[in-house]
DSSP file (Angstrom, degrees, kcal/mol; ACC not computed):
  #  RESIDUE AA STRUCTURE BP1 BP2  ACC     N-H-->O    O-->H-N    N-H-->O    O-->H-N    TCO  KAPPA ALPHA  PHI   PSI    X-CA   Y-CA   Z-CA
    1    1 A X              0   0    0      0, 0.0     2,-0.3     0, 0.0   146,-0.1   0.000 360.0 360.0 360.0 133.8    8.6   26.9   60.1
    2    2 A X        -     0   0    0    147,-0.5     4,-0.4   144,-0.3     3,-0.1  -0.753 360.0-121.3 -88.2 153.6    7.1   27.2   56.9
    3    3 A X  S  > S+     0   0    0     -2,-0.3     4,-0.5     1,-0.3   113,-0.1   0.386 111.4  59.2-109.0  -5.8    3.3   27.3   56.5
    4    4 A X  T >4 S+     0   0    0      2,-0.2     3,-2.8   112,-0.1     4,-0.4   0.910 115.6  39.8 -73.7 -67.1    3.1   24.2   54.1
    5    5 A X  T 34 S+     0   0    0      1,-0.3     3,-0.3     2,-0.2    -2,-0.2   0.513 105.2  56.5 -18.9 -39.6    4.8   22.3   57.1
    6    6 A X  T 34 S+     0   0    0     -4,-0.4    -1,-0.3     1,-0.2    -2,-0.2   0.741 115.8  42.8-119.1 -47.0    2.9   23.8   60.1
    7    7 A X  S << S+     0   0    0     -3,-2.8    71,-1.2    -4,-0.5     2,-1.2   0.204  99.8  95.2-106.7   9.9   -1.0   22.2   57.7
    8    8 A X  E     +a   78   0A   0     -4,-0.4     2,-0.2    -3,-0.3    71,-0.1  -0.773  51.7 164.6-131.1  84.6    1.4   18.4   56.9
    9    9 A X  E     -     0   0A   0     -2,-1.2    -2,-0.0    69,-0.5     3,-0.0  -0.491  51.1 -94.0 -93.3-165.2    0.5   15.9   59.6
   10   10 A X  E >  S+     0   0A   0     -2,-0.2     3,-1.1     1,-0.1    -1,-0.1   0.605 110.2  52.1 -74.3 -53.1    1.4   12.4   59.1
   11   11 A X  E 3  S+     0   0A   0      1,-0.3    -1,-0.1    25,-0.1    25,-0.1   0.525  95.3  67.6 -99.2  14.9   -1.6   10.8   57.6
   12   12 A X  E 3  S+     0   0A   0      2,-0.0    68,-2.0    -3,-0.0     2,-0.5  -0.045  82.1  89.4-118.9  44.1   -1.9   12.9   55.4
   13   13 A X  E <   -a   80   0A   0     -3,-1.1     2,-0.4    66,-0.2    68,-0.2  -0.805  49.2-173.6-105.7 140.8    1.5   11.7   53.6
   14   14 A X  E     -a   81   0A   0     66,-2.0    68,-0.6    -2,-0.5     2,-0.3  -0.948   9.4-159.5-149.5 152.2    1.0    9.0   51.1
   15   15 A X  E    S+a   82   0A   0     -2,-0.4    68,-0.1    66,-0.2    69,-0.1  -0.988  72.2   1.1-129.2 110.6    4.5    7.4   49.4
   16   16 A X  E    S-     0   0A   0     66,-0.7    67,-0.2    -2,-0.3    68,-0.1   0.838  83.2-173.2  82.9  35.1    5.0    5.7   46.5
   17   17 A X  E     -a   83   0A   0     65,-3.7    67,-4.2     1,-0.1     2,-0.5  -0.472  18.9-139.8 -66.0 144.0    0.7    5.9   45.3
   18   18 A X        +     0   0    0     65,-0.2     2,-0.3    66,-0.1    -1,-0.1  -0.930  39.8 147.9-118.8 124.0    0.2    4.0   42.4
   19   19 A X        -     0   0    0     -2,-0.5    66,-0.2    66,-0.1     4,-0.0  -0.993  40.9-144.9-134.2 132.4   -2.1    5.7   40.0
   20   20 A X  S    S-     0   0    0     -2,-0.3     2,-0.3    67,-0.1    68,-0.1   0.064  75.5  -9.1 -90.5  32.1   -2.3    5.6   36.2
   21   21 A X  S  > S-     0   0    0      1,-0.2     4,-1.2    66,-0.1     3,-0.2  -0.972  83.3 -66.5 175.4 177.1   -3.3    9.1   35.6
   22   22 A X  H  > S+     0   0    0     -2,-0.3     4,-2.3    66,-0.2     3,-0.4   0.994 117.2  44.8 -17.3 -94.6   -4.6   12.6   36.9
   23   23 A X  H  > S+     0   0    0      1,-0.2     4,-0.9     2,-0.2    -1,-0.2   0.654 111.3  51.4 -50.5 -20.7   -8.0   11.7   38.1
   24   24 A X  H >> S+     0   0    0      2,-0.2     4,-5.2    -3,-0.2     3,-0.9   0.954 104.3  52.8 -92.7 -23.3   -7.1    9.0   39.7
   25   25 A X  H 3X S+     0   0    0     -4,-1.2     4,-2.1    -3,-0.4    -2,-0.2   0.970 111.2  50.8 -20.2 -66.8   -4.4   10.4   41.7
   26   26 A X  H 3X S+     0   0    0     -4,-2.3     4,-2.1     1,-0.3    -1,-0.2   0.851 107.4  52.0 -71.2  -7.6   -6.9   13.2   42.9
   27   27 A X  H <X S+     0   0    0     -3,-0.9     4,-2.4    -4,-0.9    -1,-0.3   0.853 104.3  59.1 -68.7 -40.1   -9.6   10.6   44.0
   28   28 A X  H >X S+     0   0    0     -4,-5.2     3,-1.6     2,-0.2     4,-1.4   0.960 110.0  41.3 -52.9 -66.7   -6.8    9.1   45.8
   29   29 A X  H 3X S+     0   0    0     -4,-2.1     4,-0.8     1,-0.2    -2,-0.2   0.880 112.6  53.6  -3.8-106.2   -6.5   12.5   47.7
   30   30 A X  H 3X S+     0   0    0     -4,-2.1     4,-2.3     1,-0.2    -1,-0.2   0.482 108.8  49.0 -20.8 -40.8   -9.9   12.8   48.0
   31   31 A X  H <X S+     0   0    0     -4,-2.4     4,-2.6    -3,-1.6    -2,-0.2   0.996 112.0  45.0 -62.7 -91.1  -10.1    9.5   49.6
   32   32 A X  H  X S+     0   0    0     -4,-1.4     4,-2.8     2,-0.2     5,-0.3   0.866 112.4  55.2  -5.1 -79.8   -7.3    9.9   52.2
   33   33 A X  H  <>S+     0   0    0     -4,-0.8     5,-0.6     1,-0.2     4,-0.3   0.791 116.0  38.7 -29.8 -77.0   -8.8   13.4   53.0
   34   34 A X  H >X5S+     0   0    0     -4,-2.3     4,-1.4     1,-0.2     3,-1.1   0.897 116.8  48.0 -32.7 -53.7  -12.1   11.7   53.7
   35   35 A X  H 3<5S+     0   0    0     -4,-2.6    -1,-0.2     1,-0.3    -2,-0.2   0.990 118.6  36.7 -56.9 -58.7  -10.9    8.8   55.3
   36   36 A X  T 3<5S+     0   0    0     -4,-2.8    -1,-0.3    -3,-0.3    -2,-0.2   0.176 133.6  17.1 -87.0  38.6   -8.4   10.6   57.8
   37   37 A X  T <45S-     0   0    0     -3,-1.1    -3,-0.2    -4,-0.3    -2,-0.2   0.385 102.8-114.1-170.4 -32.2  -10.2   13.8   58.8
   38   38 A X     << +     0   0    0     -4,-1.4    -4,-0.2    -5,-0.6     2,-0.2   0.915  62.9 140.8  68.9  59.1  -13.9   13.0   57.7
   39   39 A X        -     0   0    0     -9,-0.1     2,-0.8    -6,-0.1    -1,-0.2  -0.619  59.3 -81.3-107.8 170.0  -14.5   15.5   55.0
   40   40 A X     >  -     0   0    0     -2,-0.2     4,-1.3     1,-0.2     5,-0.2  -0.809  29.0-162.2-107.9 131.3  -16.4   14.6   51.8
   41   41 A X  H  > S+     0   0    0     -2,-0.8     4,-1.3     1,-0.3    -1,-0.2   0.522  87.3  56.0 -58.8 -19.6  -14.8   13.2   49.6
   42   42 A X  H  > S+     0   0    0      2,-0.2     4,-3.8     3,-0.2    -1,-0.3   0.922 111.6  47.4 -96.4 -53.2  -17.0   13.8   46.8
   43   43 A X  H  > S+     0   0    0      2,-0.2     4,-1.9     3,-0.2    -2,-0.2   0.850 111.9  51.3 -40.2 -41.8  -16.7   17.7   47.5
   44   44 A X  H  X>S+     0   0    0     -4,-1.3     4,-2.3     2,-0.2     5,-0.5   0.969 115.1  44.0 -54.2 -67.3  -12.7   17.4   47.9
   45   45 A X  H  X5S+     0   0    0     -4,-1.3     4,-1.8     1,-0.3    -2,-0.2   0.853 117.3  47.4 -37.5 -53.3  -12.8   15.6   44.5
   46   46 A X  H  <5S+     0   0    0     -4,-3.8     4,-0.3     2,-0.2    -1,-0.3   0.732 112.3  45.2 -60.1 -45.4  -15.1   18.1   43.1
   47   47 A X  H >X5S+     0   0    0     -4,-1.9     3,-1.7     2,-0.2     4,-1.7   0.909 112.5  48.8 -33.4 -82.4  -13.4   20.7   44.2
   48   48 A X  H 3<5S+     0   0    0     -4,-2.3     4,-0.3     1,-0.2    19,-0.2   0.744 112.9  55.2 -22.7 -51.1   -9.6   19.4   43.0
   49   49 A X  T 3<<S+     0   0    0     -4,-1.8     4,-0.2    -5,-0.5    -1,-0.2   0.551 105.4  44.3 -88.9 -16.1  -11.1   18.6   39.8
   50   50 A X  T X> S+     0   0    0     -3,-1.7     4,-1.4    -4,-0.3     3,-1.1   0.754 107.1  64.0 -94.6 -35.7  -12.9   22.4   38.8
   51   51 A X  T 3< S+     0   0    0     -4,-1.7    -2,-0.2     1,-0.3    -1,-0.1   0.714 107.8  41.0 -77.9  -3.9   -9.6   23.8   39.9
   52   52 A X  T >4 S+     0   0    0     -4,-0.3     3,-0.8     2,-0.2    -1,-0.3   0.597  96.5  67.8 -83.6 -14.9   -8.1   21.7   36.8
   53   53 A X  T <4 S+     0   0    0     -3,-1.1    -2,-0.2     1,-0.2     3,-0.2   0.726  99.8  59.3 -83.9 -30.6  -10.4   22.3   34.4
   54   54 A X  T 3< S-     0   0    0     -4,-1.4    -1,-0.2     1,-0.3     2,-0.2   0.620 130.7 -52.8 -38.4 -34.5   -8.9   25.8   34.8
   55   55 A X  S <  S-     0   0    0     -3,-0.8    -1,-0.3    -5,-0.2     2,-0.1  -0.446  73.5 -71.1 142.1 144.2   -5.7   24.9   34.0
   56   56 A X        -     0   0    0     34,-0.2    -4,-0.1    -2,-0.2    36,-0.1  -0.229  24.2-144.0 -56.3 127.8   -3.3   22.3   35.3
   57   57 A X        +     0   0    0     -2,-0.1     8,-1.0    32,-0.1    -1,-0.1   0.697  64.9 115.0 -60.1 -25.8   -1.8   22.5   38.7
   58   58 A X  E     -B   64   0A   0     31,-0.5    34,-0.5     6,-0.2     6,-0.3  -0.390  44.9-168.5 -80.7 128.9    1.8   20.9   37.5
   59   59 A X  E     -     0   0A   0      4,-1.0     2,-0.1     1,-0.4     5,-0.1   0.629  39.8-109.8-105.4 -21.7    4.2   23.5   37.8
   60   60 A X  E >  S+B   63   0A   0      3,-1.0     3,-1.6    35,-0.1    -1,-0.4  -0.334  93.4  80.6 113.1 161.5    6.8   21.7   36.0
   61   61 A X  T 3  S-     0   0    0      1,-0.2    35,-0.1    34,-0.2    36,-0.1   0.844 130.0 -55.2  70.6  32.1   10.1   20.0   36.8
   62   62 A X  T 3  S+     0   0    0     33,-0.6    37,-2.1     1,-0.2     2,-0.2   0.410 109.1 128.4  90.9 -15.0    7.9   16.7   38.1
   63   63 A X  E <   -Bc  60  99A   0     -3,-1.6    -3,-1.0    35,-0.1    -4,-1.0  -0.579  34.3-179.2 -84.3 145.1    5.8   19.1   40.7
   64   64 A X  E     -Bc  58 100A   0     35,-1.3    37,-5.2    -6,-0.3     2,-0.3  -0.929   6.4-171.2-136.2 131.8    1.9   19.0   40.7
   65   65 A X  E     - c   0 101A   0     -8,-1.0     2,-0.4    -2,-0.3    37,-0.2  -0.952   4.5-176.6-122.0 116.3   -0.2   21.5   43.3
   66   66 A X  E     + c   0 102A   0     35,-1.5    37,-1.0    -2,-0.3     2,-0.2  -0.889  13.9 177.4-108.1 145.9   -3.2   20.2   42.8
   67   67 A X  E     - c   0 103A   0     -2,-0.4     2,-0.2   -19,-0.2    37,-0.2  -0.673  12.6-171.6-145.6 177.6   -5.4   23.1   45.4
   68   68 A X  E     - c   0 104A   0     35,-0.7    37,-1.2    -2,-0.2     2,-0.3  -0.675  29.3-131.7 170.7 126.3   -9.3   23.5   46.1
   69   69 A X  E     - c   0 105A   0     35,-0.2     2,-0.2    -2,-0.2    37,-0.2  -0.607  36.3-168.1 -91.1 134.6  -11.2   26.5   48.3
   70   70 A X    >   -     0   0    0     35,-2.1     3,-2.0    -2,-0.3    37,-0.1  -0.826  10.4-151.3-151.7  91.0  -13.3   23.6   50.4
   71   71 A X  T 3  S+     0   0    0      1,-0.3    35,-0.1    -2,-0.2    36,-0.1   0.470  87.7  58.8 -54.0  -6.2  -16.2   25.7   52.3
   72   72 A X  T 3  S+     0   0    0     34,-0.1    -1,-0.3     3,-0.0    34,-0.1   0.623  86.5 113.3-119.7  10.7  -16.6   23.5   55.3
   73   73 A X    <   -     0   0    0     -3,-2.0    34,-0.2    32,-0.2     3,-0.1  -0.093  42.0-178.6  -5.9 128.4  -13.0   23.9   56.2
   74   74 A X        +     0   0    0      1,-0.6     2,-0.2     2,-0.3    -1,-0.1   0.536  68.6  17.0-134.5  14.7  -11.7   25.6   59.1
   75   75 A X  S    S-     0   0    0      1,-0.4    -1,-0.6   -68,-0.0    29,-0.0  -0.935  92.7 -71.0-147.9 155.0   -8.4   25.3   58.6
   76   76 A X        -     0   0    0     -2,-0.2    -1,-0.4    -3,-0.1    -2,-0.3   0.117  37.7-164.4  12.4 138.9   -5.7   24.6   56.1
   77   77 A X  E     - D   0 104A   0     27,-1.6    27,-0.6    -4,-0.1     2,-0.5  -0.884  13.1-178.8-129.5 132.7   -5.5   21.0   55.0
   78   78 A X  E     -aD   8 103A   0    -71,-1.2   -69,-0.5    -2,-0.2     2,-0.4  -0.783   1.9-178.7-113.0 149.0   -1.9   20.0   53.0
   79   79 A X  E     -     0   0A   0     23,-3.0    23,-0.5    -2,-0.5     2,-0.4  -0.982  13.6-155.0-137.8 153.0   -0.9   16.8   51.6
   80   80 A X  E     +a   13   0A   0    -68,-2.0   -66,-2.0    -2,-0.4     2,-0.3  -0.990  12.3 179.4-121.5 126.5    2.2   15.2   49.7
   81   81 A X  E     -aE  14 100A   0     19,-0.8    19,-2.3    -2,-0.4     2,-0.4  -0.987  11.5-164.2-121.4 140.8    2.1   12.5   47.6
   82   82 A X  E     -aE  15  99A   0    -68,-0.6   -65,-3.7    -2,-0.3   -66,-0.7  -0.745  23.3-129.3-110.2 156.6    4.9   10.9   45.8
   83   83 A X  E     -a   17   0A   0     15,-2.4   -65,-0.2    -2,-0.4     3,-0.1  -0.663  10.3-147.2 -96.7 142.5    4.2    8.4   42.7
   84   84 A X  S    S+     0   0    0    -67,-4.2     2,-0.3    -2,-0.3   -66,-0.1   0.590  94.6  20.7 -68.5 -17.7    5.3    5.6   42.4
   85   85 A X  S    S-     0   0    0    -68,-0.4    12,-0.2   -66,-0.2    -1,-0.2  -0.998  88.7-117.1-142.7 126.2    5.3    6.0   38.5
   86   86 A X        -     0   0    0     -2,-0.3     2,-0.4    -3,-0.1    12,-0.1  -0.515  40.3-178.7 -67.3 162.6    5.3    9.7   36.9
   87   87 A X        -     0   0    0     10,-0.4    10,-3.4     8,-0.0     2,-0.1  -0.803  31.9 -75.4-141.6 179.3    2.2   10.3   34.9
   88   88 A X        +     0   0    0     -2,-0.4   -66,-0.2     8,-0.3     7,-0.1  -0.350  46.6 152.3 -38.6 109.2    0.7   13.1   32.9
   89   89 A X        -     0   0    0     -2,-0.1   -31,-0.5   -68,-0.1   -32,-0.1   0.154  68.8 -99.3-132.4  33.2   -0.8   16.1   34.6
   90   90 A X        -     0   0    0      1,-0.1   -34,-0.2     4,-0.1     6,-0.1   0.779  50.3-169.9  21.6  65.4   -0.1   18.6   31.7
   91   91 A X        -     0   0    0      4,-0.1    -1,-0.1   -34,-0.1   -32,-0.1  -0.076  27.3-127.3 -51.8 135.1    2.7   20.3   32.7
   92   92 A X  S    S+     0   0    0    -34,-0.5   -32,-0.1     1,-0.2   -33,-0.1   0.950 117.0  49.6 -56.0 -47.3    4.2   23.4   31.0
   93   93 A X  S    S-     0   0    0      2,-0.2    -1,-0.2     1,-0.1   -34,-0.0   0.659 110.0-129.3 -91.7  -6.2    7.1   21.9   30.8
   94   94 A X        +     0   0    0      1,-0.3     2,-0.5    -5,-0.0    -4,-0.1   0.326  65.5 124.0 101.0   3.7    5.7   18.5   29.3
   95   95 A X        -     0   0    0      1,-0.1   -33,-0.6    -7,-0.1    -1,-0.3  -0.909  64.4-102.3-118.7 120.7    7.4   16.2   31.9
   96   96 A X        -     0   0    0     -2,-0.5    -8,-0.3     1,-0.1     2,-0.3   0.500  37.2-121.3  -1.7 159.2    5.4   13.6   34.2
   97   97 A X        +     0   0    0    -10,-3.4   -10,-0.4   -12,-0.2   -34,-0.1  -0.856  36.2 168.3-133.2 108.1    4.9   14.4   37.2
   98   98 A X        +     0   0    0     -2,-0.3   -15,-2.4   -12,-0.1     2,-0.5   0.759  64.4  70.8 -96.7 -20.8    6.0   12.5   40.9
   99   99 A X  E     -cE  63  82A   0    -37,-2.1   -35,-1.3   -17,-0.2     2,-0.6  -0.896  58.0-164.4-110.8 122.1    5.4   14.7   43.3
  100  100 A X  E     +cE  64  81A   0    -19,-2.3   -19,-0.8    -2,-0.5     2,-0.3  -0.764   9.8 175.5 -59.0  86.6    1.5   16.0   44.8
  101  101 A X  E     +c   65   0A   0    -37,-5.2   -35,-1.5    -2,-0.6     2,-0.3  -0.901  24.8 178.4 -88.2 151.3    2.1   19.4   47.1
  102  102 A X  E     -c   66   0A   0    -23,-0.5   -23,-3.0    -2,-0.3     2,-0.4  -0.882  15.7-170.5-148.8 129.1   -1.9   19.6   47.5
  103  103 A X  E     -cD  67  78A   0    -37,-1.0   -35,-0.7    -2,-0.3     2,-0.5  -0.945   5.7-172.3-114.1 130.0   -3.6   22.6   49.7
  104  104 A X  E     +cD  68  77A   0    -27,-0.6   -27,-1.6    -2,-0.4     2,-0.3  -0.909  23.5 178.2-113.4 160.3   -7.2   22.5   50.5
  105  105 A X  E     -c   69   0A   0    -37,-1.2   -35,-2.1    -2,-0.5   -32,-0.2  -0.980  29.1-102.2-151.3 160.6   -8.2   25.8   52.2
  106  106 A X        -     0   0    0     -2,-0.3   -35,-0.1   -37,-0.2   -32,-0.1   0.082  29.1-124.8 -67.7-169.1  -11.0   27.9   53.7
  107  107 A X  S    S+     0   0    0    -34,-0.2    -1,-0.1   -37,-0.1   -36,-0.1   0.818 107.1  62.5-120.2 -32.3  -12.4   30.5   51.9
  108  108 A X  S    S+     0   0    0      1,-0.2     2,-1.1     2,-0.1     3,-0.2   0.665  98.2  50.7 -22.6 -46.1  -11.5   32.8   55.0
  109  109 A X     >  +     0   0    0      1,-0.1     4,-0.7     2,-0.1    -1,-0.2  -0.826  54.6 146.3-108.2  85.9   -7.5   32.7   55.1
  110  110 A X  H  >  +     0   0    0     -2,-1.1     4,-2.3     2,-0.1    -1,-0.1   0.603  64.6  66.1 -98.6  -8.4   -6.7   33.3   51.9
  111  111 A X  H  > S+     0   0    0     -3,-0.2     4,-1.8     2,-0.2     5,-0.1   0.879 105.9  41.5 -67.8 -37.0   -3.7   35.0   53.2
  112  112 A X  H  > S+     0   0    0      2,-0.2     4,-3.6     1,-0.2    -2,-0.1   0.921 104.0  72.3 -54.3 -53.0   -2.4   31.9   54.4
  113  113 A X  H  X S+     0   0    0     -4,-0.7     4,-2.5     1,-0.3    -2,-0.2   0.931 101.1  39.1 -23.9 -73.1   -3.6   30.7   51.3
  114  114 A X  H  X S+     0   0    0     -4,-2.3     4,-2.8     2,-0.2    -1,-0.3   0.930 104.8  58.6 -81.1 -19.7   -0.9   32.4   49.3
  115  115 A X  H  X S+     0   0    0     -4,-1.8     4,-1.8     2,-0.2    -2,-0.2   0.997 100.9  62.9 -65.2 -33.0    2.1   32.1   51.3
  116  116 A X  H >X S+     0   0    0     -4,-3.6     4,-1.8     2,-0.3     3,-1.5   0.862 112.8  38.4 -23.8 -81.6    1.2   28.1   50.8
  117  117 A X  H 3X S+     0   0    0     -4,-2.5     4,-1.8     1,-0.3     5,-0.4   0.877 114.9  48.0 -48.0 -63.8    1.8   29.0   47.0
  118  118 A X  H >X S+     0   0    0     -4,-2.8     4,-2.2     1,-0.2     3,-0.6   0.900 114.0  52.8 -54.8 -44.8    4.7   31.3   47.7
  119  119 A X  H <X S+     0   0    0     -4,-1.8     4,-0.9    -3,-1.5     3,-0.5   0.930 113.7  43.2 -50.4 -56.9    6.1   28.2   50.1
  120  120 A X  H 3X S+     0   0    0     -4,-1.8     4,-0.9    -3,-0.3    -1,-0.3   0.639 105.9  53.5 -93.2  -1.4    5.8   25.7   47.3
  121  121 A X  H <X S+     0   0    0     -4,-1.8     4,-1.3    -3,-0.6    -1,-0.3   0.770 108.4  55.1 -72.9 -26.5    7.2   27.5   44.4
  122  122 A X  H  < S+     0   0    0     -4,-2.2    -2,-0.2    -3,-0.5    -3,-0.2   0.911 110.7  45.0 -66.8 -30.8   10.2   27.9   47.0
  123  123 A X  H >< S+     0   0    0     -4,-0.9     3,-1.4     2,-0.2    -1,-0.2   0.854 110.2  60.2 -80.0 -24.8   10.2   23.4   47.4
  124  124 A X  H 3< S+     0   0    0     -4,-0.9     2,-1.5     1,-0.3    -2,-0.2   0.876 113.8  29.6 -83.0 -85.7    9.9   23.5   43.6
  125  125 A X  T 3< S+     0   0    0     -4,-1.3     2,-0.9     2,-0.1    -1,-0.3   0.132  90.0  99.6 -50.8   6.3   13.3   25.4   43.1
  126  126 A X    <   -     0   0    0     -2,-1.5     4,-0.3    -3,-1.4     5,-0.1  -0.962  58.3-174.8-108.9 112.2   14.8   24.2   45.8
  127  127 A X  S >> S+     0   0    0     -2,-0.9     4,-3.5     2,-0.2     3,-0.7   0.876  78.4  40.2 -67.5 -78.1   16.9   21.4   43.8
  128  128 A X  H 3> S+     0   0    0      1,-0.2     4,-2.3     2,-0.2    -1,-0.1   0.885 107.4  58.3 -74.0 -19.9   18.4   19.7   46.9
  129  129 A X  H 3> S+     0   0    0      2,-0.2     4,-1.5     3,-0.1    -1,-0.2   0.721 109.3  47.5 -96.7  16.4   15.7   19.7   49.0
  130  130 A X  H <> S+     0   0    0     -3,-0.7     4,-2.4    -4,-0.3     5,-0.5   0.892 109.5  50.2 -84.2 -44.1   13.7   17.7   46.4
  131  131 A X  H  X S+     0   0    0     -4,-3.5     4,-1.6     1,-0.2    -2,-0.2   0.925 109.3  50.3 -63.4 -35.7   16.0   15.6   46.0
  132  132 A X  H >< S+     0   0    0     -4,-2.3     3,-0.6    -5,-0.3    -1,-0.2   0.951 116.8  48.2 -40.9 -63.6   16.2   15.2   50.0
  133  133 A X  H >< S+     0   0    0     -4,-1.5     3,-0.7     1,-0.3    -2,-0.2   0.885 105.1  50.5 -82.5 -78.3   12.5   14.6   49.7
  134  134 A X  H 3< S+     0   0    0     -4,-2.4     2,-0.7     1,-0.3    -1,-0.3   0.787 111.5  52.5 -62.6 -15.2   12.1   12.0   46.8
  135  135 A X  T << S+     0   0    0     -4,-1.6     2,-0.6    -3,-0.6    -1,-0.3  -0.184  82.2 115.0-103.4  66.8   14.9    9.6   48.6
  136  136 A X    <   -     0   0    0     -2,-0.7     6,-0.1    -3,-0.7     3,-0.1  -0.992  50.4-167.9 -97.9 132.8   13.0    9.7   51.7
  137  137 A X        +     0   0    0     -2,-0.6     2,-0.2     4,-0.1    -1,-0.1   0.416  58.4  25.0-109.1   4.9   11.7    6.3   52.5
  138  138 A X  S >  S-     0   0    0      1,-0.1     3,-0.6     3,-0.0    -1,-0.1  -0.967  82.4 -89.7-151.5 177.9    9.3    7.0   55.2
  139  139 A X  T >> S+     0   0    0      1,-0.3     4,-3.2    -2,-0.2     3,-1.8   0.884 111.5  54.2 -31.8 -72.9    6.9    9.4   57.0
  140  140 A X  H 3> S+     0   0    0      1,-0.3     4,-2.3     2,-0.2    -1,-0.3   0.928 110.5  44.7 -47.5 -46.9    9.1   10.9   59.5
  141  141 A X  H <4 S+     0   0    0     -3,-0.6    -1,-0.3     2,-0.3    -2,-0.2   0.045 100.8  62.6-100.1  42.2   11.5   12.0   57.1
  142  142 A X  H <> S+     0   0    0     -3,-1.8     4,-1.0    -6,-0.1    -1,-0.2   0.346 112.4  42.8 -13.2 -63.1    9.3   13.2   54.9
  143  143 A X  H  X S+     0   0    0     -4,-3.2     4,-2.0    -3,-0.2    -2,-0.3   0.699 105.9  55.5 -79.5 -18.5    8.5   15.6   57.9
  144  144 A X  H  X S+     0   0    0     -4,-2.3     4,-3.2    -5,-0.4     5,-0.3   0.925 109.8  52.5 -76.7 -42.7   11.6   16.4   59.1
  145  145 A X  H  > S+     0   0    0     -5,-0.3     4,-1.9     1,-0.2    -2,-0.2   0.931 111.0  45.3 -58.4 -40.8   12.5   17.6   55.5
  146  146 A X  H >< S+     0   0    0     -4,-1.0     3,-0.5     2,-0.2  -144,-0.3   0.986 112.9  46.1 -63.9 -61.5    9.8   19.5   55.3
  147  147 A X  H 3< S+     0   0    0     -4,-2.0    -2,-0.2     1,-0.2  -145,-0.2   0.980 114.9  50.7 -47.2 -45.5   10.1   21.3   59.0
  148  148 A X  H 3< S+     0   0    0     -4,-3.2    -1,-0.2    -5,-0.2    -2,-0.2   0.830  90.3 112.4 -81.7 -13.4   13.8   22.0   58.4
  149  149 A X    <<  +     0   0    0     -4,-1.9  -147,-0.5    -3,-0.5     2,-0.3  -0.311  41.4 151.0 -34.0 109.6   12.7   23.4   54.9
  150  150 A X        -     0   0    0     -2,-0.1    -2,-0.0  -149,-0.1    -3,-0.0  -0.942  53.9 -96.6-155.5 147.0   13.4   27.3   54.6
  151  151 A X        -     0   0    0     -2,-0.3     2,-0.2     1,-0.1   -29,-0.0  -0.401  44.9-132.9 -40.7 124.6   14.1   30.2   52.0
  152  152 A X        -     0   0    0      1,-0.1     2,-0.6     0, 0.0    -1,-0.1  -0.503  32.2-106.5 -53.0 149.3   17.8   30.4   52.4
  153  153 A X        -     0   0    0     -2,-0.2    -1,-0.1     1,-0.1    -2,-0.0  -0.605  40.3 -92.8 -84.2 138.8   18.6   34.4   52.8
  154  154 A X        -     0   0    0     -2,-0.6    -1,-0.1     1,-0.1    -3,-0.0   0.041  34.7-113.0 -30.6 113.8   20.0   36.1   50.2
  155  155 A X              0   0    0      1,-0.2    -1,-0.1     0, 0.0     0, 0.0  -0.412 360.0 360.0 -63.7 129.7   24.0   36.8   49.6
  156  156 A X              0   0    0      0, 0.0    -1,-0.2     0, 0.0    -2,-0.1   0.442 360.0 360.0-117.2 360.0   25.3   40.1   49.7
């Protein structure tokens, strides 16, 4: 199992959000977070929002990780959202962006912390299992894609 998978419950899936932009996208997040888990929302937001002002989360090729160190944590939290419309997150590669991997983390596992990143540069390249992923049309398979997600090994 890969360690984005193993933080990716259920409610924290959102399909087809409609948002015209960045910020509201991550409010949406923020919202969700709050809403299913009872975190504050305003911190999440806050959080999400310094870690752009840094530089854009959008990795290219449609992917945004939008991420956030969230001190009353105590575990991982992940979420995926796909858009219903791409928008703008200033992407290297200049192209919209539909898909949300989003990690909020403790400030304690920051080892977990990076295989998350090493995990989701692996969904980015992984060609077919985005494409598995964007025609998914509900929750469950959303998760099943994800759990059966793994670095293939290497040809010799």
């Amino acid at each position: 199992m890969n360690s984005f998978s193993r933080y990716l419950y259920p409610e924290n899936i959102l399909l087809n959000l409609c948002v015209e932009d960045k910020t509201q996208a991550l409010m949406h997040i923020a919202a969700l977070m709050e809403t299913q888990h009872q975190l504050d929302r305003g911190k999440i937001l806050a959080g999400l929002c310094a870690r752009e002002k840094l530089g854009s989360t959008a990795l290219g090729q449609g992917v945004a990780f939008p991420h956030a160190q969230i001190s009353e944590l105590h575990r991982p939290m992940m979420a995926y959202v796909s858009l219903a419309t791409p928008i703008d997150f200033d992407s290297p590669d200049g192209l919209p962006v539909t898909e949300l991997f989003v990690l909020l983390f403790p400030s304690e596992r920051v080892s977990e912390h990076l295989q998350m990143l090493a995990d989701v540069a692996g969904f980015v390249c992984d060609l077919p299992f985005r494409k598995r992923l964007s025609e998914s049309l509900d929750i469950a398979s959303v998760l099943d894609n994800f759990a059966s997600w793994s670095i293939a090994p290497a040809s010799t």
